[in-house]
N, C-alpha and C positions, 0 to 999 in steps of 0.2 A: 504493500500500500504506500509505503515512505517511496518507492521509487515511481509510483504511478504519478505522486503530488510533482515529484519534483522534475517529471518529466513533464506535467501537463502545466506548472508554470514558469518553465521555462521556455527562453525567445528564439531555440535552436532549430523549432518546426516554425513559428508562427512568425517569423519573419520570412517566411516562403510562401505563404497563402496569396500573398497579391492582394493589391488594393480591395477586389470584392467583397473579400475577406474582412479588411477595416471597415468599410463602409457600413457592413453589415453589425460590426459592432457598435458602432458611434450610434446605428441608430435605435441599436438594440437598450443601449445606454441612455442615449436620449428618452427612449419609450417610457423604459423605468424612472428615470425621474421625475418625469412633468405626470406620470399616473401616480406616482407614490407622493406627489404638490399637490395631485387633484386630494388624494384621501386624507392628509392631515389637514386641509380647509385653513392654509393658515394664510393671513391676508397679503403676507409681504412677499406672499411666491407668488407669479402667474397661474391663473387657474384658467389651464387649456385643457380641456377633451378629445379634440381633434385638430389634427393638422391639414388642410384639402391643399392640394395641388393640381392647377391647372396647367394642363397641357395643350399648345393649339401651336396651328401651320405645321405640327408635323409631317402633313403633306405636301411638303416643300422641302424635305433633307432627304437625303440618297438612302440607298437602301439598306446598308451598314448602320450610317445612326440611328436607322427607323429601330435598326432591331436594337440596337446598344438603346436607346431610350424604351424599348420594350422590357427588357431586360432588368433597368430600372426599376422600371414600375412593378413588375414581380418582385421585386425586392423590394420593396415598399412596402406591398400587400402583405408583407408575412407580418405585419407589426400592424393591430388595431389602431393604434395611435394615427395612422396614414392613410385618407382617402384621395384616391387620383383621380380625378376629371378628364377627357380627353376628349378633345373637339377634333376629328379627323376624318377624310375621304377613306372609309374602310378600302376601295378597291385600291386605294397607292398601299397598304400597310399588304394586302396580301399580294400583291405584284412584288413589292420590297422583298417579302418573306420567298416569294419561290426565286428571284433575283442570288439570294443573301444563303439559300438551302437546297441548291438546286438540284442536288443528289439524294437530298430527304424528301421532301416535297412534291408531291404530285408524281414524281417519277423522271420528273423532267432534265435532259442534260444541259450542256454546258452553249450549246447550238442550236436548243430548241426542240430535240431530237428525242422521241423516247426511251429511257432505255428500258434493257431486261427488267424484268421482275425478278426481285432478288430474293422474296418468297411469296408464298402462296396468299397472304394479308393483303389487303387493297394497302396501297402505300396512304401516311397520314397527309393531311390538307391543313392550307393556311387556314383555312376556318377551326382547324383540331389546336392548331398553336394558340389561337388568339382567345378560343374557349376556355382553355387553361389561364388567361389574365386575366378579362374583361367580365365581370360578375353580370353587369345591368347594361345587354347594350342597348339604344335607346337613339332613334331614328326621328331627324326633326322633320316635320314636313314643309311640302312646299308651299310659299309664301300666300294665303288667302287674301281674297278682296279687296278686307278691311282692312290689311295690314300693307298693300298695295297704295290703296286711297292715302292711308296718312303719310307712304313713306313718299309719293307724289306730292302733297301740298307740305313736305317740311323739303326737297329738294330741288320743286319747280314753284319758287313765287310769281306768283300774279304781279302785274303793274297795280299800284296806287297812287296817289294824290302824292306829290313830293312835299317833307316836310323841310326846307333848309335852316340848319342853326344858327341859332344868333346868340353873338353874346353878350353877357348879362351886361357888361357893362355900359353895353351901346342901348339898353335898357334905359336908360338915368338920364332924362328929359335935363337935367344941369348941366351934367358932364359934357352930351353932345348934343348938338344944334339936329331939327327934324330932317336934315338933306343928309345928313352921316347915318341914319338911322337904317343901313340899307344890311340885309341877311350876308352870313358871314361862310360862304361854304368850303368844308375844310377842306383841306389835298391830302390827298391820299400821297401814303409814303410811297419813294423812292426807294427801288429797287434792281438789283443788277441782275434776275434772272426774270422770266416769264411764265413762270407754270400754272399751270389751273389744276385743281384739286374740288375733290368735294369733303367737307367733311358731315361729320352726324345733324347738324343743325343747317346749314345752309352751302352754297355751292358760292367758293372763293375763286375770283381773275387777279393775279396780281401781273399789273401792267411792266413795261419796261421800261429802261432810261430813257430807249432809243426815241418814244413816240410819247411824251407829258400826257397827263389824264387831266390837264386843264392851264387855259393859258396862263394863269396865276403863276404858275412855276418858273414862269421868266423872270419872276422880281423877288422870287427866292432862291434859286438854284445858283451857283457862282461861275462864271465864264464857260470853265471848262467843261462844265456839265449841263451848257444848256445844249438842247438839241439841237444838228443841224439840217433835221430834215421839215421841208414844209406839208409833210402831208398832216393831214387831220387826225388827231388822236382814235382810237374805238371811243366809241361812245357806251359807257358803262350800262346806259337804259336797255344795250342788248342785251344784258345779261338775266333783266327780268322781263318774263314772258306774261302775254297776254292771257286771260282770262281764256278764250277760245283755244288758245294752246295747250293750256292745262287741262282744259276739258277734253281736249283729242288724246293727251297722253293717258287720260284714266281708260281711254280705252282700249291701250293695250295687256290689259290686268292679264287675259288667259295666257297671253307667251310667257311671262316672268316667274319663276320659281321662288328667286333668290336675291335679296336683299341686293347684293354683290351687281348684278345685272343692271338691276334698276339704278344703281349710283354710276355705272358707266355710259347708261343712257342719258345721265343729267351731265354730263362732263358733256360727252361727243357733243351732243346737241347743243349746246352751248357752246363750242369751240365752230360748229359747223352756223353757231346764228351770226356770232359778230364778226365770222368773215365771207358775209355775203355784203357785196360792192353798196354804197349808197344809192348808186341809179337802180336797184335790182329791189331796193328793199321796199317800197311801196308794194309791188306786185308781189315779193316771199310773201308780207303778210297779208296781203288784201284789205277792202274795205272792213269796216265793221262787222256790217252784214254778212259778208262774206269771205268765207277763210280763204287763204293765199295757195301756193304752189307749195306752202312750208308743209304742207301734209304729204308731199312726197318722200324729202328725204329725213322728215320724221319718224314714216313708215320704215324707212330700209334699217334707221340707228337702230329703231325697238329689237329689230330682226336679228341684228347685226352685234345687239348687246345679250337677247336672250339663247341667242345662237350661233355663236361666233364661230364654231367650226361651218357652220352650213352659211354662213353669209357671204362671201365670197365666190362659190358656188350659184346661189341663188340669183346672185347682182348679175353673174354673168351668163344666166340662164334668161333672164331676163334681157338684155341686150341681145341678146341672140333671139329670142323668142318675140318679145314682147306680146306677152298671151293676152286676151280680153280683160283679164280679172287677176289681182294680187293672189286670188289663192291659187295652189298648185293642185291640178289632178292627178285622178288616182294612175293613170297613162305616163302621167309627166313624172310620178316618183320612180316609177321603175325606170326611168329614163338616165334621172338624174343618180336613182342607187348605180347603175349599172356605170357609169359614165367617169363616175368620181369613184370609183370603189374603194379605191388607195387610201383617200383618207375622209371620208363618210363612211356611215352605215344604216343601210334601211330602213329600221325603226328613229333613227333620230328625224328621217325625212318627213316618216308616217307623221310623227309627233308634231313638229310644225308646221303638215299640211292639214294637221287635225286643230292645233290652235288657230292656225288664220281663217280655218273658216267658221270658229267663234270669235271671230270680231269683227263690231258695229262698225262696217264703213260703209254707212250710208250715207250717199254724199260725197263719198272720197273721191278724188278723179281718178280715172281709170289710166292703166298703165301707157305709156307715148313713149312712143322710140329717141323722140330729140329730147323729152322731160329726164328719160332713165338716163340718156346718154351723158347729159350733165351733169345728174346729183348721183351716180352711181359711182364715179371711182373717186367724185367727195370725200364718199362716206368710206368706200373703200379702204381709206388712211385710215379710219380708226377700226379696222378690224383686223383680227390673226391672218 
């Protein structure tokens, strides 16, 4: 017994176990202490129950860390103290998995080849690894309606009544005379790049050096940094949309799934509104009454954000075609499965010829060869 103590604490094996090995103790260590804080109730320790870790964009790392952070999270799990969360595209984690075990897995070799069966057992599946980690898995659904409608009015605001600021001090009838009394509208900062973003609350332009967001900046900007070109700034009023624009985009609710989509459709369409020419833009939007040409390559963005593998395909199925009607037949899927096979697949065609022909376009204009010709390799740019 005296030689079992003093081989088991001694550092001559347990310095060879490898980090997994510490890890496993630190948190085995960790465990027992904040559970033996929880049951003396004394107030000057932390009183934790549980630890949660979330995990997300794992679908986004190769298939080695996919499993080294799988790996992980088993090792987590053996300690009550540790709940893991994990927000992931199951099909990258089991692609990663037969990538990462390609002689365990499925059967599959190193070229894609099957090999022998090495016994009589059906060989185990990434769905057999992942059962062994994942207690509650737990499928979000695709984005409904209601949740459509709001993510449309927090990302595409309506035009309103401008309110310009004044300040307080040009308030005080003593201080200044009624002719100085005039609205005070700020400038927007200076900046050295151009990107558009959207984020959770509202869809951000931030303009360039090269072209000022208003003449004001000549009498603050210092020599070197005033512009030297005469062209006219954007006008930031593209950036908010019409009442009848937002009304046509809620009607593309059945293409969209995913939150994700619907925020690339408020970027493109916005980069595609403020670079339509000033002599063009009366007729993009049309009278009051009547909506403009902007419901063309409105139409193609929705397309082109909810289905980015088939938009490129579509746009030039379309130029080639130019059928009667936005939707695609049942003739024309097998057309375009066959055609593109390389990098489409059937049912994704099914699926977006089954969404366009749930949506309200009545009223839309119908497809035009010199209409498509123009806004189609537009929109083109902002797709895969």
């Amino acid at each position: 017994m005296r030689f079992l103590k003093e081989r088991a604490s001694a550092e001559d094996y347990r310095r060879h176990l490898g980090l997994v090995n510490l890890v496993r103790r630190d948190f085995e260590q960790l465990s027992y202490l904040l559970t033996k804080a929880g049951e003396q109730k004394d107030a000057s320790l932390p009183q934790i129950d549980r630890i949660v870790l979330y995990i997300d964009d794992l679908d986004r790392c190769r298939a080695d860390r996919v499993t080294e952070v799988l790996e992980a999270v088993h090792l987590l799990l053996a300690f009550p103290l540790f709940t893991v969360v994990v927000a992931v595209d199951p099909r990258w984690l089991r692609q990663s998995l037969l990538d990462h075990y390609p002689h365990l897995l499925g059967g599959v070799g190193d070229e894609g080849a099957k090999l022998r069966k090495r016994s009589l057992a059906k060989p185990a599946t990434p769905q057999d690894y992942l059962e062994k980690i994942f207690q509650v898995p737990f499928n979000l659904q695709p984005m409904e309606k209601t949740g459509f409608a709001a993510m449309v009015a927090l990302l595409f605001p309506a035009a309103g009544p401008a309110k310009p600021e004044v300040q307080p001090s040009l308030l005080n009838p003593e201080a200044q005379s009624p002719k100085d009394l005039t609205p005070v509208i700020p400038i927007p900062p200076v900046t050295s790049a151009a990107p558009t973003a959207v984020t959770e609350s509202k869809v951000v332009a931030v303009q360039p050096v090269e072209t000022p967001a208003s003449p004001l900046l000549a009498t603050v900007l210092p020599e070197a940094a005033k512009p030297q070109s005469d062209q006219p700034p954007p006008d930031p009023q593209r950036l908010t949309l019409t009442k009848k624009e937002v009304a046509d985009v809620q009607r593309f609710q059945p293409l969209f799934q995913t939150p994700r989509a619907v925020k690339r459709l408020a970027n493109t369409y916005c980069l595609i509104r403020v670079g339509v020419n000033e002599d063009e833009w009366s007729g993009y939007l049309g009278p009051d009454e009547k909506p403009g040409i902007y419901r063309v390559p409105m139409l193609l963005l929705a397309v082109a954000s909810a289905f980015p593998t088939l938009a490129r395909p579509w746009m030039l199925w379309l130029q080639e075609k130019t059928p009667a009607r936005w939707q695609i037949a049942g003739r024309d899927i097998a057309d375009l499965t066959t055609k593109y096979w390389d990098t489409t697949d059937g049912s994704d065609w099914k699926l977006l010829a089954c969404n366009l022909d749930q949506l309200d376009l009545d009223g839309w204009p119908a497809p035009e060869s010199k209409v498509i010709a123009k806004w189609a390799p537009r929109v083109a740019r902002y797709s895969f």
